[in-house]
C-alpha positions as CSV (number, residue, x, y, z in Angstrom):
1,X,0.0,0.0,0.0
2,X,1.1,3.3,-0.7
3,X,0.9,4.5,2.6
4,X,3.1,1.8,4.1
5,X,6.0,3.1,0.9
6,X,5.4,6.6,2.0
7,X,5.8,6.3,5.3
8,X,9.2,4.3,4.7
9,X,10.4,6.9,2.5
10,X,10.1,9.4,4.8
11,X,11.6,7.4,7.8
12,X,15.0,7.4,5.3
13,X,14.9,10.8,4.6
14,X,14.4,12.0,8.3
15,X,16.5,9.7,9.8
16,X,13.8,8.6,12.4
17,X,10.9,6.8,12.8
18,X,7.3,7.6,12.6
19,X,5.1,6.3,15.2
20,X,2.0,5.1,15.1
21,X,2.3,3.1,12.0
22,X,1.0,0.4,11.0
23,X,3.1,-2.1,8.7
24,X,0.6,-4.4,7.3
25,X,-2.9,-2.8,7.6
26,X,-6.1,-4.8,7.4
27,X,-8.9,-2.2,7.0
28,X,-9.5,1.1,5.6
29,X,-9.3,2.7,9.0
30,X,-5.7,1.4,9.7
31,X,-5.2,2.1,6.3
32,X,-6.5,6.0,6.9
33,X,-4.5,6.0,10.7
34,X,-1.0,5.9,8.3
35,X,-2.1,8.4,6.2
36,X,-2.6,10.7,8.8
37,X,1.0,9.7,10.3
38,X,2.2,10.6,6.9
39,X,0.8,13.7,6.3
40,X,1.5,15.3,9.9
41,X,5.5,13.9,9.4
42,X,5.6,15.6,5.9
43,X,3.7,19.0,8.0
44,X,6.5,19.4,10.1
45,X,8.9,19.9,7.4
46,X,8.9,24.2,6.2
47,X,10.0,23.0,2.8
48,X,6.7,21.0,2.5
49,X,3.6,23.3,2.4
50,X,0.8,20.3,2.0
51,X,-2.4,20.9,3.7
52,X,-2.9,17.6,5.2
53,X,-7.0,17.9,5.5
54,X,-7.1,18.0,1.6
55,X,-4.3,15.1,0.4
56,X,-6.1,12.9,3.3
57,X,-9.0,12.2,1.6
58,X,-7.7,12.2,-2.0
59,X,-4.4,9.5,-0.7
60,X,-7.2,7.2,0.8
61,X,-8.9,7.1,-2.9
62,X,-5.3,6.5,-4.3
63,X,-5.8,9.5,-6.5
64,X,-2.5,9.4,-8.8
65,X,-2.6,12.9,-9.2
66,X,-2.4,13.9,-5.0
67,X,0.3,11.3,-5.1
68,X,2.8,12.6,-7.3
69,X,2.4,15.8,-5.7
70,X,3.5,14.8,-2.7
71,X,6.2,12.6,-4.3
72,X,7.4,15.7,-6.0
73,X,7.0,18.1,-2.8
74,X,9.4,15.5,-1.0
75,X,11.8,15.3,-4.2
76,X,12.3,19.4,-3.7
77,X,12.3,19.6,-0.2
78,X,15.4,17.0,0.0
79,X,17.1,16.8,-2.6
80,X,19.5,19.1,-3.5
């Protein structure tokens, strides 16, 4: 699941990780829980200006659009 990728990605890039995750979720809510994780690690990066409250809902449709935003947001914000 995306979410799960994400959340790994981030972990790398921060050095850290990100509690409250859920590996191998089994429902939508778990599913939703690492989304939320996701967004509010990418909101406490300044490089990153994502509202969380509108990629929440379009990440739990797997909207490809929302999700190479965010991919690209994170490209810019680390790489250099």
């Amino acid at each position: 699941m995306f979410s799960v990728l994400l959340i790994k990605i981030l972990e790398h890039l921060e050095q850290k990780k990100i509690s409250g995750v859920i590996l191998k979720p089994l429902n939508k809510n778990e599913y939703r829980t690492n989304i939320q994780r996701c967004l509010a690690a990418l909101s406490t990066n300044p490089k990153i200006g994502l509202s969380g409250s509108v990629y929440e809902e379009k990440l739990a449709k797997g909207d490809g659009k929302a999700i190479r935003e965010i991919l690209m947001a994170i490209k810019i914000a680390y790489c250099k």
